[in-house]
Wavefront OBJ file of the C-alpha trace (Angstrom):
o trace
v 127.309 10.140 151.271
v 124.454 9.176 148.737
v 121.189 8.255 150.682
v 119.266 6.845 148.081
v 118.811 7.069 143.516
v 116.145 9.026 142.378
v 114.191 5.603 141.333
v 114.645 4.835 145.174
v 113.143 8.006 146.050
v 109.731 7.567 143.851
v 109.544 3.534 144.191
v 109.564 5.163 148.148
v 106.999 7.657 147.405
v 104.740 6.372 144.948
v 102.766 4.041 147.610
v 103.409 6.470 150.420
v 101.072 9.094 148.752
v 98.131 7.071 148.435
v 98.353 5.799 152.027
v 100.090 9.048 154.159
v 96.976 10.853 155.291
v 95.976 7.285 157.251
v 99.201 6.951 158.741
v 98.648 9.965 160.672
v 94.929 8.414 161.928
v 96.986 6.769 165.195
v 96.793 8.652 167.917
v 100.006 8.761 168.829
v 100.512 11.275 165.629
v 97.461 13.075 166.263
v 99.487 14.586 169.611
v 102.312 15.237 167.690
v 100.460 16.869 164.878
v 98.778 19.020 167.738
v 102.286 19.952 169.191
v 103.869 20.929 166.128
v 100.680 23.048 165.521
v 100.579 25.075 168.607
v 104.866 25.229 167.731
v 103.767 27.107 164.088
v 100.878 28.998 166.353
v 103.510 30.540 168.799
v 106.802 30.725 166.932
v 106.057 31.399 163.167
v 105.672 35.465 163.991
v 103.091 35.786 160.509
v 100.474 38.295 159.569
v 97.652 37.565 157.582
v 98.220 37.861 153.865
v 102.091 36.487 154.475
v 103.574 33.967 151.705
v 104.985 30.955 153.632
v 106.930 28.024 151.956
v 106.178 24.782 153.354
v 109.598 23.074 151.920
v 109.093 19.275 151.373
v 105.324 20.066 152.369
v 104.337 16.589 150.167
v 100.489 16.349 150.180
v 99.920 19.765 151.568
v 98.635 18.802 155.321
v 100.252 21.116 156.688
v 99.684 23.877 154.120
v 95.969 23.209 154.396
v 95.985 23.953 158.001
v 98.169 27.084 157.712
v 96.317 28.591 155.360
v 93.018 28.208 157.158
v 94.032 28.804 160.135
v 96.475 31.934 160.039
v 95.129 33.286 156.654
v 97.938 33.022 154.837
v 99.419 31.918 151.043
v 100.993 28.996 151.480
v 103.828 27.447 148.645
v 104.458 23.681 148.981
v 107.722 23.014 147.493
v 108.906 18.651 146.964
v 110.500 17.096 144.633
v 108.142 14.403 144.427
v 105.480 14.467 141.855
v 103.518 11.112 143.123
v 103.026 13.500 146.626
v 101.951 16.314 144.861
v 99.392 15.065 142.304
v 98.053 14.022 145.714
v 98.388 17.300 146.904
v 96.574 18.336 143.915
v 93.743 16.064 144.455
v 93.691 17.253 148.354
v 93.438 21.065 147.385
v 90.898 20.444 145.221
v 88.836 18.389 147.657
v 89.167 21.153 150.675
v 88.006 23.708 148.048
v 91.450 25.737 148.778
v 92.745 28.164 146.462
v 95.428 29.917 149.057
v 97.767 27.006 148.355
v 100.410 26.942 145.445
v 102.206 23.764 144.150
v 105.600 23.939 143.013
v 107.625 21.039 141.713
v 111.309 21.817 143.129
v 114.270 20.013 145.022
v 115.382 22.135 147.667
v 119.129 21.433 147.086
v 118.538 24.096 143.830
v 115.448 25.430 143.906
v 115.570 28.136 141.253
v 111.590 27.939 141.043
v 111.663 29.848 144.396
v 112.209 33.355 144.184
v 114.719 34.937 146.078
v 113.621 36.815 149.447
v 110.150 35.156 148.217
v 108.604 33.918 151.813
v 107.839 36.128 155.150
v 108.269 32.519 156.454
v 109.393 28.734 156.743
v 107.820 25.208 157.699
v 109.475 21.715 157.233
v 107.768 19.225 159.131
v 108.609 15.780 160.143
v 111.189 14.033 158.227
v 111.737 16.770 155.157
v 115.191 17.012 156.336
v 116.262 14.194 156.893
v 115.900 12.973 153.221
v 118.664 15.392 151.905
v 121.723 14.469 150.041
v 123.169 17.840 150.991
v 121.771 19.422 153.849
v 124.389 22.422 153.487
v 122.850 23.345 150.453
v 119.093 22.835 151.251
v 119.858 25.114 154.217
v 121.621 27.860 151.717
v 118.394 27.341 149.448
v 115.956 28.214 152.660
v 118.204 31.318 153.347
v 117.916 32.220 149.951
v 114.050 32.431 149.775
v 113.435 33.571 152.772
v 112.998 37.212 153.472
v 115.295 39.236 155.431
v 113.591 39.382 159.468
v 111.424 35.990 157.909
v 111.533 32.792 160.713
v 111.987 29.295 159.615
v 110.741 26.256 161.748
v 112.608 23.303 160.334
v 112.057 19.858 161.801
v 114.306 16.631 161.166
v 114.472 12.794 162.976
v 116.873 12.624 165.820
v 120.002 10.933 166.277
v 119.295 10.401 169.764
v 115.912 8.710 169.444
v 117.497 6.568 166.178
v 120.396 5.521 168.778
v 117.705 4.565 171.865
v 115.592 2.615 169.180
v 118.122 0.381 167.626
v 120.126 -0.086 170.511
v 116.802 -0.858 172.474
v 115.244 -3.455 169.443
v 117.511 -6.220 170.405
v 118.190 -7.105 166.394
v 120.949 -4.733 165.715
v 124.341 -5.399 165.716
v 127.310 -3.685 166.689
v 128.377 -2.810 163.373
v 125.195 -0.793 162.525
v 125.232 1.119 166.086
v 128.936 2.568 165.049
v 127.869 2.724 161.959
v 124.982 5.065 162.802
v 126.531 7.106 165.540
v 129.610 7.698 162.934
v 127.640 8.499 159.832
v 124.112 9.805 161.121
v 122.184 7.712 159.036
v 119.557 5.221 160.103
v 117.642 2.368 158.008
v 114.580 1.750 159.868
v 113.572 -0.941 157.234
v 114.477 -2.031 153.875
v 110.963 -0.513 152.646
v 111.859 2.248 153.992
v 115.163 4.747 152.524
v 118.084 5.607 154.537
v 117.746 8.733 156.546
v 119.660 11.541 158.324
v 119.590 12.107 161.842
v 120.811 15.205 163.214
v 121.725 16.428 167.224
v 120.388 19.582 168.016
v 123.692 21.302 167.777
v 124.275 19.753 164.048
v 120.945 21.243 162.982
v 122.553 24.873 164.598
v 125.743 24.565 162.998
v 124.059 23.834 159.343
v 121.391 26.876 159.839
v 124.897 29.047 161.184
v 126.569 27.966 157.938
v 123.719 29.485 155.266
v 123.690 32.358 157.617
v 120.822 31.880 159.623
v 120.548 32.839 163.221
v 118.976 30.298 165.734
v 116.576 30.889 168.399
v 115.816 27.479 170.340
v 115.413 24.121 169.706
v 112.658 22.149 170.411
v 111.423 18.376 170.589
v 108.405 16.284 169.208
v 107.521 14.398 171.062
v 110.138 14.023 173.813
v 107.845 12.667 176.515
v 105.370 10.270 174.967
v 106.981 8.137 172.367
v 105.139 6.093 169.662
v 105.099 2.398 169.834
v 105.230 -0.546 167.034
v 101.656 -0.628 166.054
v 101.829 3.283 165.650
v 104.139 3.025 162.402
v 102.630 1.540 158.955
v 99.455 1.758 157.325
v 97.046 0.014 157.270
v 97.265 -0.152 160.948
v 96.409 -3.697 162.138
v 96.896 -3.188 165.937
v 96.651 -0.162 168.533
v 99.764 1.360 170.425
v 99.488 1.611 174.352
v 99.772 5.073 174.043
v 97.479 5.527 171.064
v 95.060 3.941 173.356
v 95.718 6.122 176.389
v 95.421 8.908 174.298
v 91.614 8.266 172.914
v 90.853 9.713 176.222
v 90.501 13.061 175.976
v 92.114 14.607 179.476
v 94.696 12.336 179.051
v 95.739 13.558 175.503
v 95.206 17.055 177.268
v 97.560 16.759 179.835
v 100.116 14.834 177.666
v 99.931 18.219 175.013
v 100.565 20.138 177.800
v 103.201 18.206 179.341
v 104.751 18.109 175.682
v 104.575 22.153 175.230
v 106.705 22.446 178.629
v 109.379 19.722 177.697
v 109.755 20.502 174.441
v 111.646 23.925 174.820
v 113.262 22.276 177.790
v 117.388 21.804 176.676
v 117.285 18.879 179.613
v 114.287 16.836 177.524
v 114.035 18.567 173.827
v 117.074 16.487 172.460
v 115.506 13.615 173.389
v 112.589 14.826 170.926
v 111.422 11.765 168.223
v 112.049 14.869 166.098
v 113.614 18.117 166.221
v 112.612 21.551 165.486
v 114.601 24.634 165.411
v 113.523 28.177 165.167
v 115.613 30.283 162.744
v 115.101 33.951 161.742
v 117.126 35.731 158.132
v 118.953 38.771 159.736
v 117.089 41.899 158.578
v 120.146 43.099 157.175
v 120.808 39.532 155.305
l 1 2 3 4 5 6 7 8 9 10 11 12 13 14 15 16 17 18 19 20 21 22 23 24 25 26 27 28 29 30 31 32 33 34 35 36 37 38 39 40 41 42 43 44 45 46 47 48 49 50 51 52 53 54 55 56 57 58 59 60 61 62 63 64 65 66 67 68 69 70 71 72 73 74 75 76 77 78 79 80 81 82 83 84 85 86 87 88 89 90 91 92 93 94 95 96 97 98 99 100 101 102 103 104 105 106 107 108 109 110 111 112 113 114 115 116 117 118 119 120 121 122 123 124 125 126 127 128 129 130 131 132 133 134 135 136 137 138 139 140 141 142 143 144 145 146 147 148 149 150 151 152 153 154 155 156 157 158 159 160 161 162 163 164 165 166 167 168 169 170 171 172 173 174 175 176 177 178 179 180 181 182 183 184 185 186 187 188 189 190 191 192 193 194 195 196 197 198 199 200 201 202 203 204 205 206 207 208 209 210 211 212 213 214 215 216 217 218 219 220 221 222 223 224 225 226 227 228 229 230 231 232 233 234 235 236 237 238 239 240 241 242 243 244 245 246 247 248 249 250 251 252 253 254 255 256 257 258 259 260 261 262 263 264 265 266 267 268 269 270 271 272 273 274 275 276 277 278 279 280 281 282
């Protein structure tokens, strides 16, 4: 199933570049940043000196922060040249020169050398733009080293199931429709997308040879609400509010940490992440 054209994907793109680092001001994402942070800080198993690929890494947040803060080279691989002329402009304003910018689409990806990366990030909703998530997943296998660890994160079917069902627009025909073909359209600004259980994501990493390790969920406690999606913001979430205060954004990290390997709450994630590893002998 085609999700989108490629003029889709850049008319998508183009104004979400210029305006993605203040979507991320609520702070509603500023917990789930944090979670997905201490997730890389306890699960990525790098050294200093390691080359990591953050695959659909767009403006390079992420690869920013992993570079300073585990001293590492960091590759940011997307298809999208709008996100990384941003990228660019970000690099150059952080002063960074341990981050790379390659212009790639995962499904092929012969830009990425084979057994290139000691390690793997894809955060938030990388995967869930794919045409052909079987391939993207052979394409991570590929690169990645033999003994390397991937954390790959994706939207969830559950949470796209509790939000449309819970919206009280949606009809009946788009529920089956979503439960039956995993794809959600939040908007019409914004592209279809794939959701994924827990147990598709498994099967897909099984498939390119990759072993799993756990799966985990971001956020599965605090969810956002209305105000916390778009940019610019013109209203505050309840729980954006709640979490100004800074015990309170404490104890909901911590709360998050515990749940989120938890198999009773992590499906329920907003996302999910899984933890794969390339067998040494691979």
């Amino acid at each position: 199933m085609a999700l989108m054209t490629e003029q889709q994907f850049e008319q998508f793109f183009t104004p979400y570049a210029e305006n993605v680092e203040g979507f991320y001001e609520a702070r509603y994402w500023s917990l789930s940043d944090e979670l997905i942070k201490e997730l890389i800080r306890r699960h990525l198993d790098v050294e200093p000196g390691d080359r990591v690929l953050d695959a659909g890494g767009g403006t390079g947040r992420f690869a920013l922060w992993l570079a300073g803060e585990l001293g590492v080279r960091v590759t940011v691989a997307d298809k999208s040249e709008t996100m990384l002329a941003q990228a660019e402009r970000n690099l150059a304003n952080a002063g960074s020169t341990s981050v790379d910018l390659v212009l790639a689409d995962l499904h092929d990806a012969p830009e990425l050398p084979t057994d290139g990366f000691d390690a793997i990030i894809s955060t938030y909703g990388v995967l869930s733009f794919l045409e052909d998530p079987e391939q993207v997943f052979r394409t991570l296998a590929r690169v990645l080293k033999p003994g390397g660890v991937g954390l790959l994160m994706s939207h969830s079917l559950s949470t796209a199931l509790t939000s449309k069902l819970s919206d009280g627009t949606t009809t009946a025909q788009e529920i089956r429709n979503l439960y039956q073909k995993r794809v959600v359209q939040w908007s019409p600004s914004v592209p279809p997308l794939r959701v994924y259980t827990a147990q598709e994501l498994t099967d897909l990493a099984h498939t390119a040879g990759l072993e799993v390790h756990r799966t985990f969920g971001v956020t599965c406690v605090a969810h956002p609400g209305p105000e916390d999606f778009g940019y610019p913001y013109t209203g505050e979430s309840k729980i954006s509010r709640s979490l100004q205060d800074p015990e309170f954004f404490q104890a909901a990290l911590e709360t998050e940490l515990s749940a989120s390997a938890d198999p009773a709450w992590s499906e329920r994630g907003i996302n999910l992440l899984i933890k794969v590893s390339k067998p040494a002998g691979g």
